[in-house]
N, C-alpha and C positions, 0 to 999 in steps of 0.2 A: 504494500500500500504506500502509495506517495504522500508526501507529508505536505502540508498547502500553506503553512505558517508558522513561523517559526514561534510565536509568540503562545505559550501554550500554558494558561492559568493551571497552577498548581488545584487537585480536584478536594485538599484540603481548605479553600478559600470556598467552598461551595456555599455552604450555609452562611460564611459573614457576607456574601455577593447577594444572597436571595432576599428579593422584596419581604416584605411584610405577608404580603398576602400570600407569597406563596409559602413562606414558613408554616403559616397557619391551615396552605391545604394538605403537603405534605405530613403533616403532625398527626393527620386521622388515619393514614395509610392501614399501619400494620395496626391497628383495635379492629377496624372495619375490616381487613383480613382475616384477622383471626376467625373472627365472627363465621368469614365464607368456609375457610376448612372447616370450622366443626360442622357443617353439612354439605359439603363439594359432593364428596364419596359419597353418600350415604342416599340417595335421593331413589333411585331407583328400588334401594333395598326397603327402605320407609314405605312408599306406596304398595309395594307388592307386597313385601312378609310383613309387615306391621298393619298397614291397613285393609288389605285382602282384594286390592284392584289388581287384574287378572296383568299379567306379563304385557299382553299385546295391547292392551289398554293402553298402559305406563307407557307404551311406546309409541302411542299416536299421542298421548299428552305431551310428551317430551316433544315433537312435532307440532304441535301446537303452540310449544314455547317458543320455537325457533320460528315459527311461519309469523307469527306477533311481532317479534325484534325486526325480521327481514323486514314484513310490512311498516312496521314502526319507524326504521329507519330514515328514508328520506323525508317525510316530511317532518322529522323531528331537526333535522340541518334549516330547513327550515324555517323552523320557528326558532332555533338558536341565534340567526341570524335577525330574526323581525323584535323578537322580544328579550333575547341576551343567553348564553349561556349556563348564568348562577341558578338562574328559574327554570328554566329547562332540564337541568344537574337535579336540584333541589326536589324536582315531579319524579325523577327515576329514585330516588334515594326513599321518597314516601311511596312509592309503588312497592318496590323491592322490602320494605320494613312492611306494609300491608303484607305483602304477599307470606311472609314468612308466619305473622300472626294466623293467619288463617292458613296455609298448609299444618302449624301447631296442631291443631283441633281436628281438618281434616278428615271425614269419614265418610265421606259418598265421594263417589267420582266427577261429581258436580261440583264438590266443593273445591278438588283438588284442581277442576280445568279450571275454575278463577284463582286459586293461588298462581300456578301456571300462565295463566292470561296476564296476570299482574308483573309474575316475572319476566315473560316475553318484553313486557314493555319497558322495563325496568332497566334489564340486561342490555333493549334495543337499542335506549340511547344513551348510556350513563357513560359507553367510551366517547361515542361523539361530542357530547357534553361538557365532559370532567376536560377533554382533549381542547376543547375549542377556550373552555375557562382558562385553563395552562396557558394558552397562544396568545392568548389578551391579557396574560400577567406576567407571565412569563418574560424576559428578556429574549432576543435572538440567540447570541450568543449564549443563554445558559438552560436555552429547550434541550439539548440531548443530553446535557449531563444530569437537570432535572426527568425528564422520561426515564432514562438508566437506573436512577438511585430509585423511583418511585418503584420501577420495577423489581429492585432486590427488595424494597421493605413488603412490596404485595407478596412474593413468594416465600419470603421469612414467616408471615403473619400465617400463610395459607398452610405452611409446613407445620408449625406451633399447633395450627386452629385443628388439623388432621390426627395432630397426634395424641392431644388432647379428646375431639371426639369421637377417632379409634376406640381408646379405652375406654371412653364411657358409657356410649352408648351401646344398650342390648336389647335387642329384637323381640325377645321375653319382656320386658316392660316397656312399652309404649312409651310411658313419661320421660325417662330420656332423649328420645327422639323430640318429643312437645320442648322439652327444657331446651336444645341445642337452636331448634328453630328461633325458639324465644330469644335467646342469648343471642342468634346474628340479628334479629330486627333490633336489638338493641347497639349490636355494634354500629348500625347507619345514626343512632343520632348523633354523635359527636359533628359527623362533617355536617348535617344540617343546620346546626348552631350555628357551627360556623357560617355557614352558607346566611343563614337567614338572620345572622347576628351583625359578627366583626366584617363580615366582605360588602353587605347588602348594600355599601355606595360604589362597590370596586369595579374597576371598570371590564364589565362583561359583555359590552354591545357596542358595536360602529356604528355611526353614522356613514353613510355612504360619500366616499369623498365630495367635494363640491365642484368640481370639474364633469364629473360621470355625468352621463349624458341623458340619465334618468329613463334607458332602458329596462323593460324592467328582467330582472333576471330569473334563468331557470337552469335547471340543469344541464337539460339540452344545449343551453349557451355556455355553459361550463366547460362540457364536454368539447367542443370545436377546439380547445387549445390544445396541441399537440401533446406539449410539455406535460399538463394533466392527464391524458390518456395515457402516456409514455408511463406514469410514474405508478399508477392507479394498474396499468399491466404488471409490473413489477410488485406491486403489492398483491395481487389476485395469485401470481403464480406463488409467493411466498408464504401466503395464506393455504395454499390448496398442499403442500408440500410438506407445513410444518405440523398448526395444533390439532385439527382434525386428527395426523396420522398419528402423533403421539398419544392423543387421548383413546382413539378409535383403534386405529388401525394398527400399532403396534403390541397392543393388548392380544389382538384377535390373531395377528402373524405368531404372537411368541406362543400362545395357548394352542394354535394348532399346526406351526410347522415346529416350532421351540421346544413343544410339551415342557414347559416350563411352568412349576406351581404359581398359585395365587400370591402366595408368601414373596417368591421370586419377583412378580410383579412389583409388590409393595418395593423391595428394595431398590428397585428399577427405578422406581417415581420418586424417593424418598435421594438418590443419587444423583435427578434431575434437579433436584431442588438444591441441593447442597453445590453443586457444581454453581449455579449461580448466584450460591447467596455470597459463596466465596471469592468468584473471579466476577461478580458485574463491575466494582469500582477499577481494578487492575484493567478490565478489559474498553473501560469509560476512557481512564486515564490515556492509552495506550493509542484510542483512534481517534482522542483529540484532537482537531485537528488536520483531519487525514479526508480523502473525499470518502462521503459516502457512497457513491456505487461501489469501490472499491471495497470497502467495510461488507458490501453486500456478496462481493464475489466473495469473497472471502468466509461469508457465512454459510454461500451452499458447496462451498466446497468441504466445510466443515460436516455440513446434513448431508454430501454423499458422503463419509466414513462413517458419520453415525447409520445411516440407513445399509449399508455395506456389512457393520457389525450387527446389526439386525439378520441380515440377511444367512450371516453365518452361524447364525443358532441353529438354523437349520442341519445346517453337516453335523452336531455335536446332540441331536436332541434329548432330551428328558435327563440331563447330566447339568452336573453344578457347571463345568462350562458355558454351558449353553446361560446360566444362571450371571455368571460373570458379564459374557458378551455383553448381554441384556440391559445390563447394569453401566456396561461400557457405553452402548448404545445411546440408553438415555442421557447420561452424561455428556457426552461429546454432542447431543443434538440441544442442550442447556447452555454449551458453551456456544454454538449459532444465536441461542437466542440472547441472550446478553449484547449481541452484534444487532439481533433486530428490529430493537424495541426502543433503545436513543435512538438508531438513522429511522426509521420509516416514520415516526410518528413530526420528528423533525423537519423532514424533507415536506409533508406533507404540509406543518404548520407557517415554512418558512415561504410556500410558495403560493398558501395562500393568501389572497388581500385581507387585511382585516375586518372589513363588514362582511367576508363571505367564509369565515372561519370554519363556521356551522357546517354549510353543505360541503365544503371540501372534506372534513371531517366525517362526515355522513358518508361518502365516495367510497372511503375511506374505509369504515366499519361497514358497509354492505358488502368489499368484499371480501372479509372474513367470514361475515356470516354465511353468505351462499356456500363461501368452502367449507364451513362447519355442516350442511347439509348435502354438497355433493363428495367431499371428503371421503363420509364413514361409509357413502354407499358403493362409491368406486372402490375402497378397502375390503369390505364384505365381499362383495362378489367376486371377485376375486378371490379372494383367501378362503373362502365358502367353494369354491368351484376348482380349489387345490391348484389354483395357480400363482403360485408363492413367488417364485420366480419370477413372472409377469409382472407379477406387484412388486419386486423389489427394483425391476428393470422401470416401472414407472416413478417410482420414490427417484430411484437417480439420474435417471433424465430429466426426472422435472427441476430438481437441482443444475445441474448441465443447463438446462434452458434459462434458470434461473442468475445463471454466471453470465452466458451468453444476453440478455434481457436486460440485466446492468451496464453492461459494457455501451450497449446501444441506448440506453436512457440520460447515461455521462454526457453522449454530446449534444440532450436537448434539455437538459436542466439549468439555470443562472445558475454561474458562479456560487453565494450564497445560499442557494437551496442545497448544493451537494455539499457545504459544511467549507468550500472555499471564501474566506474573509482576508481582505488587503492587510498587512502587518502595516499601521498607522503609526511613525514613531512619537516619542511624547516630543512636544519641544520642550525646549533648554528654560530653564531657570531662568527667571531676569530678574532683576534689580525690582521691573514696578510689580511682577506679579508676585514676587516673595512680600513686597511692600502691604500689595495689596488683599 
């Protein structure tokens, strides 16, 4: 990776550099984390063995969540843009706290598709959201190193929140599962306060510049710029490559080419999360500085090894081996993401204008979400239809394309959006300004 400035803040200057305001969004991260692992895992196991909604149920509800955020999405950039971020943030934050209150309780399948409906919406825009709030408070220069860190405290919190509701919760008493729900609707109020307290004058809405020509805008006119379809490609293939197949797809490879126990799993995910909670700052520090596309090839080159050591569980199956790989696997595909989560969310905020934060962010998050929905099903079939091989030869070429995609996005991105910034020197000291 080429390095584009010599000038490169120390990434212990982070928090004396950071506004006010983003001190105070930062600060809820990992309570509101924690909240999410004590029920991440457990949701599918809740509805079916605890509350007795049948398998294929829980999995058109689960569809239903996801068909809610997709739908929710764009017109929630949208409204980010007409009526501001903080308020838009603030409606996912009581949606998502609703929703958890009432899956608590939970016991028709009626009650569970409006927790669900609530989460859909919740889920749909709170990255669009929380993403476009950061951009408008944010500095330029201190968006990826903000995205990076926010990213290690969400996976520290989510590790903490898992290991804790591991242990607690048991399928034999109901009430655990009520108490865990209960406990994440309470993790969202901190950032509400915030939100509806210390921020509520902070600047979360543009004015549309005074030049613009007072067409009015929609996506479709979004879309026309090359630059954005360029970068929103590259997002779509990084999306469909990475969490889909980690959460879906590498489950279902290692259980039926792997035969690798559940146990093994846990230590898999549990590796994933360690790998970043360790190297996210080391890997901040490191591509300070450096273009982003580069930081990108650089990341699926990383996700072909991990998907490679996926692949080789198979030679080894039903053996601690294979147990290892798996383990190697996830980890080395933690180390991509630590790469993916300061550039994309950066490049995105940096290019776009500030009264259109919202829908670029929206772009943005829709396509992640369609990959979380065409993801597990290109996975499944696959791997269901014993074509392991097929499926690992798709995991690294989409990587491959993913390198290749970058390369061609570097030369229709500004300077500034790929993390290129002019080394400005300070002037010299004089007589009137030390006077003065």
């Amino acid at each position: 990776m080429s390095s584009t400035t010599t000038d490169r803040p120390p990434l212990s200057s982070f928090w004396h550099d950071l506004p006010r305001e983003g001190k105070l969004l930062i600060s809820t991260v990992v309570f509101q984390s924690i909240g999410t692992g004590l029920v991440l895992p457990f949701l599918v196991v809740y509805l079916h063995e605890v509350r007795g909604i049948p398998l294929e149920t829980v999995g058109l509800l689960l569809a239903l969540q996801a068909g809610v955020g997709i739908v929710m999405v764009t017109p929630a950039g949208a409204l980010i843009d007409r009526i501001g971020a903080r308020r838009v943030y603030a409606s996912s934050l009581v949606a998502l706290l609703a929703a958890d209150v009432v899956l608590a309780f939970a016991s028709t399948t009626g009650q569970a598709a409006m927790a669900l409906v609530l989460m859909g919406y919740g889920f749909g825009i709170v990255w669009p959201a929380s993403s476009a709030l950061i951009g408008n408070l944010i500095p330029s220069d201190q968006r990826q190193r903000y995205f990076g860190i926010n990213f290690t405290l969400l996976n520290l919190g989510i590790g903490i929140g898992g290991i804790i509701g591991g242990r607690f919760v048991d399928v034999t008493r109901p009430g655990t599962f009520s108490t865990v729900y209960l406990l994440d609707a309470l993790s969202f109020v901190p950032a509400l306060v915030i939100l509806l307290g210390p921020l509520r004058h902070a600047r979360d809405r543009v004015e549309r510049p005074a030049d613009d020509d007072g067409v009015a805008v929609s996506y479709r006119t979004l879309l026309r710029d090359p630059r954005l379809r360029a970068l929103l490609l590259l997002v779509a293939v990084a999306a469909l490559v990475s969490y889909p197949q980690l959460n879906a797809g590498m489950p279902a490879y290692a259980r039926a080419e792997g035969q690798i126990s559940t146990e093994g799993l846990g230590y898999a995910f549990a590796a994933n999360t360690v790998v970043i909670v360790l190297l996210q700052l080391l890997v901040l520090q490191r591509i300070e500085g450096r273009r982003r596309t580069r930081v990108a090839v650089v990341m699926a080159m990383t996700w072909m090894v991990a998907w490679s050591l996926l692949g080789a569980t198979s030679l080894v199956p039903g053996t601690v081996v294979a147990t290892v790989l798996l383990c190697a696997c996830a980890g080395v595909f933690g180390l991509g993401e630590t790469m993916l989560q300061p550039t994309s969310a950066a490049m995105i905020n940096d290019l776009a204008p500030d009264h259109l934060r919202g829908r670029y962010n929206a772009l943005s998050s829709l396509m992640f979400s369609v990959a979380f929905v065409v993801g597990p099903v290109v996975a499944s079939f696959l791997v269901g239809r014993d074509l392991g091989l097929v499926y690992i030869g798709f995991l690294v070429g989409g990587c491959a394309l993913l390198a290749v995609i970058a390369l061609v996005v570097e030369r229709r991105l500004p300077p500034h959006v790929n993390g290129v910034r002019a080394h400005v020197p300070q002037p010299a000291l004089t007589e009137d300004r030390i006077s003065g």
